[in-house]
C-alpha positions as CSV (number, residue, x, y, z in Angstrom):
1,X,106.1,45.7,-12.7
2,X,104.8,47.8,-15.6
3,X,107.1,48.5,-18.2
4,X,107.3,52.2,-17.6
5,X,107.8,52.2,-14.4
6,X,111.8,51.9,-14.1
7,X,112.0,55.2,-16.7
8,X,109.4,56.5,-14.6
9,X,110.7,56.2,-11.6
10,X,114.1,57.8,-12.5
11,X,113.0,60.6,-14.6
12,X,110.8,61.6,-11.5
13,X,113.5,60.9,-9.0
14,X,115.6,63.5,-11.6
15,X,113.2,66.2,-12.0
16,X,113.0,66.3,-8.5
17,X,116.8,66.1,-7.6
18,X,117.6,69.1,-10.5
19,X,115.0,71.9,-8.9
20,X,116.1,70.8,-5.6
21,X,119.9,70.9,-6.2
22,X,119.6,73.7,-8.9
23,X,116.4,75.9,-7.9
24,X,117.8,78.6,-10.4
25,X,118.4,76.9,-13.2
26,X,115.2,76.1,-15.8
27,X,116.2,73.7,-18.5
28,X,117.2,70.8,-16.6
29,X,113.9,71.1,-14.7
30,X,111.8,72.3,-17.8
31,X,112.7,68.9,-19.1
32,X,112.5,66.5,-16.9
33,X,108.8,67.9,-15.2
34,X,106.9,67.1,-18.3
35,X,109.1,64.2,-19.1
36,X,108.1,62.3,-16.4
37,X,104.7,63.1,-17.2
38,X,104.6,62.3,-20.3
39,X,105.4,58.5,-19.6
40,X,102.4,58.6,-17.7
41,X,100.6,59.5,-20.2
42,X,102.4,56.7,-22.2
43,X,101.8,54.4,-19.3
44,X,98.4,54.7,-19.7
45,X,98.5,54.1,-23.3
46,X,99.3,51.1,-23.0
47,X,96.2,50.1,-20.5
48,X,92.3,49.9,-21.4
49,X,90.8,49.6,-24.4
50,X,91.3,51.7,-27.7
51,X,87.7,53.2,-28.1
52,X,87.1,52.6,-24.3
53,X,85.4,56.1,-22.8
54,X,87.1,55.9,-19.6
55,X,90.6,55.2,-21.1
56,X,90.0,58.4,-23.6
57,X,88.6,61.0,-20.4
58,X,91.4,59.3,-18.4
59,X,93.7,60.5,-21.5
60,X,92.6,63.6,-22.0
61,X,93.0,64.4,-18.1
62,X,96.9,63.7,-18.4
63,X,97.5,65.7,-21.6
64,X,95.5,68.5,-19.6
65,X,97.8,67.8,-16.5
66,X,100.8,68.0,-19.0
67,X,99.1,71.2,-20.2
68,X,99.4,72.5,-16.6
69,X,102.8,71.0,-15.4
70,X,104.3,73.6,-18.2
71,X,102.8,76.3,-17.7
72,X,103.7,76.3,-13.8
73,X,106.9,76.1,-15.0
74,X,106.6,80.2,-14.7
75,X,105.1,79.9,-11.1
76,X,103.6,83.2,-11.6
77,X,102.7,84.2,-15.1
78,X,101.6,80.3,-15.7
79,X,99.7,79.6,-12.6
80,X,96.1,80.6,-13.6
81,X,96.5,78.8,-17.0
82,X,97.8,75.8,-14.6
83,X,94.9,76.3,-12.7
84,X,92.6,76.3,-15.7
85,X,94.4,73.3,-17.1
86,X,94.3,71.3,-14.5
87,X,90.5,72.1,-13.3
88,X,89.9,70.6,-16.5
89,X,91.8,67.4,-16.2
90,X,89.5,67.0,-12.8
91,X,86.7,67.1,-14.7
92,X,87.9,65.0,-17.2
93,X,88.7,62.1,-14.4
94,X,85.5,63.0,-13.1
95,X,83.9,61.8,-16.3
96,X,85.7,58.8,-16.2
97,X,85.3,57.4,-12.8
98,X,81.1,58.1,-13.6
99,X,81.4,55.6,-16.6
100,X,79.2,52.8,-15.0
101,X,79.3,54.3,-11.3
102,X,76.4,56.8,-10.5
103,X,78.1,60.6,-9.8
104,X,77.6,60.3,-5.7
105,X,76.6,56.9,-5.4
106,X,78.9,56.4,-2.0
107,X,78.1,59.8,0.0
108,X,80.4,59.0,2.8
109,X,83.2,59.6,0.6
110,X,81.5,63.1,-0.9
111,X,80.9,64.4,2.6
112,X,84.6,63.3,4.2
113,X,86.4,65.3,1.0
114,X,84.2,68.0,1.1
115,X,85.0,68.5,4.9
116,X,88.5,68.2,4.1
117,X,88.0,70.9,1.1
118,X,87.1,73.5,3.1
119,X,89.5,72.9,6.0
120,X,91.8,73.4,3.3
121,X,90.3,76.6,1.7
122,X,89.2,77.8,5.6
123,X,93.3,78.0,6.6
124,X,94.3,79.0,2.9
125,X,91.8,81.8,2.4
126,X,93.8,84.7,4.1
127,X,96.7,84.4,1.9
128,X,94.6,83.7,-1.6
129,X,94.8,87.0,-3.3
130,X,91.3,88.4,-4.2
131,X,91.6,87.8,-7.8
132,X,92.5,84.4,-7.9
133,X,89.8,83.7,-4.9
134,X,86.9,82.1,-7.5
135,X,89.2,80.2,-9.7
136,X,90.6,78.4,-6.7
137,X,87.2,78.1,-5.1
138,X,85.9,76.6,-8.1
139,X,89.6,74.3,-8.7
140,X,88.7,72.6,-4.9
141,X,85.8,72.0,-6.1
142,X,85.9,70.2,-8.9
143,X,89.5,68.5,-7.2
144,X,87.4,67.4,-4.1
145,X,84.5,65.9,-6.2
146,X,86.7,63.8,-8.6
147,X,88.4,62.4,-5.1
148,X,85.6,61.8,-3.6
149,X,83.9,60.0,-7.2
150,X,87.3,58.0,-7.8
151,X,86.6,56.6,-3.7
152,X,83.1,56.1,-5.2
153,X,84.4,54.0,-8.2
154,X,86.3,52.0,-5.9
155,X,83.4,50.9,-3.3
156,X,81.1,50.0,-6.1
157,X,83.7,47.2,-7.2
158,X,84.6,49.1,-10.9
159,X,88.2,49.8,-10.6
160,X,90.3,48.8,-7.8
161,X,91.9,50.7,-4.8
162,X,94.5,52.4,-7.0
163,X,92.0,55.1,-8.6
164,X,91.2,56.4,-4.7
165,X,94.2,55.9,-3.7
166,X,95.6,58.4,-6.5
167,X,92.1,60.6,-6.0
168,X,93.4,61.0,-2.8
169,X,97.1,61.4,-3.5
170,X,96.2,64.3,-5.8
171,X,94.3,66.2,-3.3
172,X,97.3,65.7,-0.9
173,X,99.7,67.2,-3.0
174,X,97.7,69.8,-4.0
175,X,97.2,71.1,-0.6
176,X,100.6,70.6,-0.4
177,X,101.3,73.2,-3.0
178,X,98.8,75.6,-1.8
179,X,99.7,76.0,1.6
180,X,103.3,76.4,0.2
181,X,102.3,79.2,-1.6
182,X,99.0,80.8,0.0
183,X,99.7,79.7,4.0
184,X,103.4,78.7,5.0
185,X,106.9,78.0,2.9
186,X,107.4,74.1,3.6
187,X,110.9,72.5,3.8
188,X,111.5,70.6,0.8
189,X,108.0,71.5,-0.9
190,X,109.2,70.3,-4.1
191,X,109.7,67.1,-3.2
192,X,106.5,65.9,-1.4
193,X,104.3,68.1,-3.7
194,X,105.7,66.4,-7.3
195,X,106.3,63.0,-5.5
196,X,102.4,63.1,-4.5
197,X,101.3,64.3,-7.5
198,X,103.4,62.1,-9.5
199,X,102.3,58.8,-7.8
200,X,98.5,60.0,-8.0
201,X,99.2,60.3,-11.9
202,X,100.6,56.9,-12.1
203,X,97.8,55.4,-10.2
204,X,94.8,56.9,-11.6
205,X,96.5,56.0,-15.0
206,X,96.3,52.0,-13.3
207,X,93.2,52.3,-12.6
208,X,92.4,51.4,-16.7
209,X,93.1,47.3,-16.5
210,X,96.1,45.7,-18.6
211,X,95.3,45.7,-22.3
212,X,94.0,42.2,-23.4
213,X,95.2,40.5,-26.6
């Protein structure tokens, strides 16, 4: 087990536990959220290859995430500044998971997500409100393609099935989160949309290989 992953796992399990059991109350929360992140970020420190291009994208993608997990602390003031911050963390795993694999090279994968994209958007759409309509357009997008590219990654034999698995984690929970907000209030939203996003951090931050000696 990696190092991390006990403090992880417990400041996740926290954050969690403190919006669900104190929805009012910020601190606690405000804490924890980009605590937990942060020992992704730290988890994935510790992997790859200083100088490594895919370890510095994947990098750069989770301080953008942490970028975006405080500003939705203020679920409406912060939430197009999350958006912004996290459409750029996509692109930044996008960049990654093309090091050595060919944007596209396994189209099966491109043309499953992109079906699933605009399912997603198709029942969302009613509830976006007009002005965020092309930022969100333009988030699934770019959250769809880096899926679809991290599936890619995988069938070419460059990282293993963790990177898809967390491509596709992170789509789950966002859609998660949307249809909380845009389509229908879901019981206990908090808890399957920050333990999917969570685990898809974790594993796209595996996908760089142990640090040799």
């Amino acid at each position: 087990m990696p190092r991390l992953a006990p403090a992880f796992l417990l400041s996740a399990v926290a954050a969690i536990a403190s919006h669900l059991a104190w929805p009012d109350a910020f601190w606690p929360y405000a804490l924890l959220k980009p605590l937990t992140t942060v020992l992704v970020i730290a988890h994935a420190w510790r992997r790859g290859q200083p100088g490594d291009t895919r370890r510095r994208a994947l990098l750069a993608g989770l301080v953008l995430s942490l970028l975006g997990d405080v500003a939705l602390l203020w679920p409406q003031q912060g939430f197009l500044p999350g958006l912004v911050a996290f459409l750029l963390a996509h692109l930044a795993y996008l960049y990654a998971f093309t090091r050595g694999v060919r944007f596209g090279a396994w189209p099966l994968a491109f043309v499953g997500y992109a079906l699933l994209a605009a399912g997603v958007l198709t029942l969302l759409w009613p509830g976006v409100p007009p002005g965020l309509r092309a930022p969100v357009v333009a988030y699934v997008l770019c959250l769809a393609a880096m899926a679809a590219q991290t599936a890619s990654a995988w069938h070419a034999g460059r990282t293993g099935v963790v990177a898809a698995l967390g491509g596709a984690l992170f789509l789950t929970s966002d859609a998660l989160l949307a249809t909380n907000r845009f389509h229908t209030p879901l019981p206990l939203a908090t808890l399957w949309v920050l333990a999917t996003y969570w685990a898809a951090q974790w594993l796209i931050a595996s996908a760089l290989p142990p640090r040799r000696a």
